[in-house]
N, C-alpha and C positions, 0 to 999 in steps of 0.2 A: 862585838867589839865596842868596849866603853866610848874608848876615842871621836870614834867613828860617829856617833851618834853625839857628841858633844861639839867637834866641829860642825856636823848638820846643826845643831841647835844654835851655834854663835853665828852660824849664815843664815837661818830663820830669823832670828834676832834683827839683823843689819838690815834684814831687807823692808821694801815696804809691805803693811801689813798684808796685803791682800793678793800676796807672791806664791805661785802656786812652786813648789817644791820635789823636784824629782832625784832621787840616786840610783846612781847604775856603777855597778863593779864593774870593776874593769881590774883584767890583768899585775897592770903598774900601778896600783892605788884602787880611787874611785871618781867619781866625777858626779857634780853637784849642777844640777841644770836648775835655773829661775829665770822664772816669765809673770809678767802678770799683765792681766787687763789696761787697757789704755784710758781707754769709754773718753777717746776725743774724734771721732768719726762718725759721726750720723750712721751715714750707712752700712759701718761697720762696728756694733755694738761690742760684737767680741773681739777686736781686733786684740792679739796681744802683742806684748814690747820685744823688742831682739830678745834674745833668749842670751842669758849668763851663763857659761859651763864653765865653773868652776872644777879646776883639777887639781886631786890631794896626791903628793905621788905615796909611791908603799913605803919610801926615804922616810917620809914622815912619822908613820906608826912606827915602825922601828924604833928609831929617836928618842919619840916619846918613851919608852919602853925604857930608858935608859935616860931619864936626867929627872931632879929631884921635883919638888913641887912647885919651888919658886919658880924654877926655871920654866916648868910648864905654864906657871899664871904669867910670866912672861910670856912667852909663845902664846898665851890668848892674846894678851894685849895687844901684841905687834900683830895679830890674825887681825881684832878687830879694826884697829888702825891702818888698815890696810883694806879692807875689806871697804869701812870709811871711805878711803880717800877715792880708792876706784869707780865707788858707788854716787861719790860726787862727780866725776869725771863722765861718770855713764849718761850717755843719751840714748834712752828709751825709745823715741822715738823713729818711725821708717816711713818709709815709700813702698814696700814690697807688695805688687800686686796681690789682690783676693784670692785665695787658694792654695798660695804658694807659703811656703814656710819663712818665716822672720828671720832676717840676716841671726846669725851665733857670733858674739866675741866671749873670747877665751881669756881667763885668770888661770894662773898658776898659785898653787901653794906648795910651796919646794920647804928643805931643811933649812934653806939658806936665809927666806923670808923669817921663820919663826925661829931660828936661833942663832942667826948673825954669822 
């Protein structure tokens, strides 16, 4: 799936470089997990940041599949303007005990964000 692998690459893109990158299928879509390294803890060299799960729903592919080109470089834009603004809004940073898993906030990518 072209798609599929084009919005992974505009959320590589967005993110900071050194964002480790995971996809998991799922059912309704897919879902786009990033983390990366903090290295503001002494004693926790690896700590990394909440974790982003970005969710594409299967709305999306579909869509795509059905509008022209322009439309779709729209749909990047407003993906990356979007992706932007949240990614300012993100605080990386936590409290989560050693061992335990780093709080998850969740984005959506719906029809609604990428074609109004």
């Amino acid at each position: 799936m072209a798609l599929k692998s084009e919005i992974v690459e505009t959320i590589r893109h967005m993110m900071p470089s050194n964002a480790e990158i995971q996809v998991v299928e799922e059912g309704n879509g897919f879902s786009v997990g990033v983390a990366w390294k903090l290295n503001d803890d002494l004693e926790r060299p690896n700590k990394m940041s909440k974790t982003i799960s970005i969710h594409v729903s299967s709305e999306v592919a579909q869509d795509f599949e059905n509008v022209s080109g322009r439309e779709k470089a729209e749909a990047y834009r407003r993906l990356s303007e979007f992706l932007s603004r949240k990614l300012a809004e993100f605080e990386p940073h936590h409290d989560t005990q050693k061992y335990k898993p780093p709080p998850v906030e969740r984005w959506l990518i719906d029809t609604k964000l990428l074609f109004g």
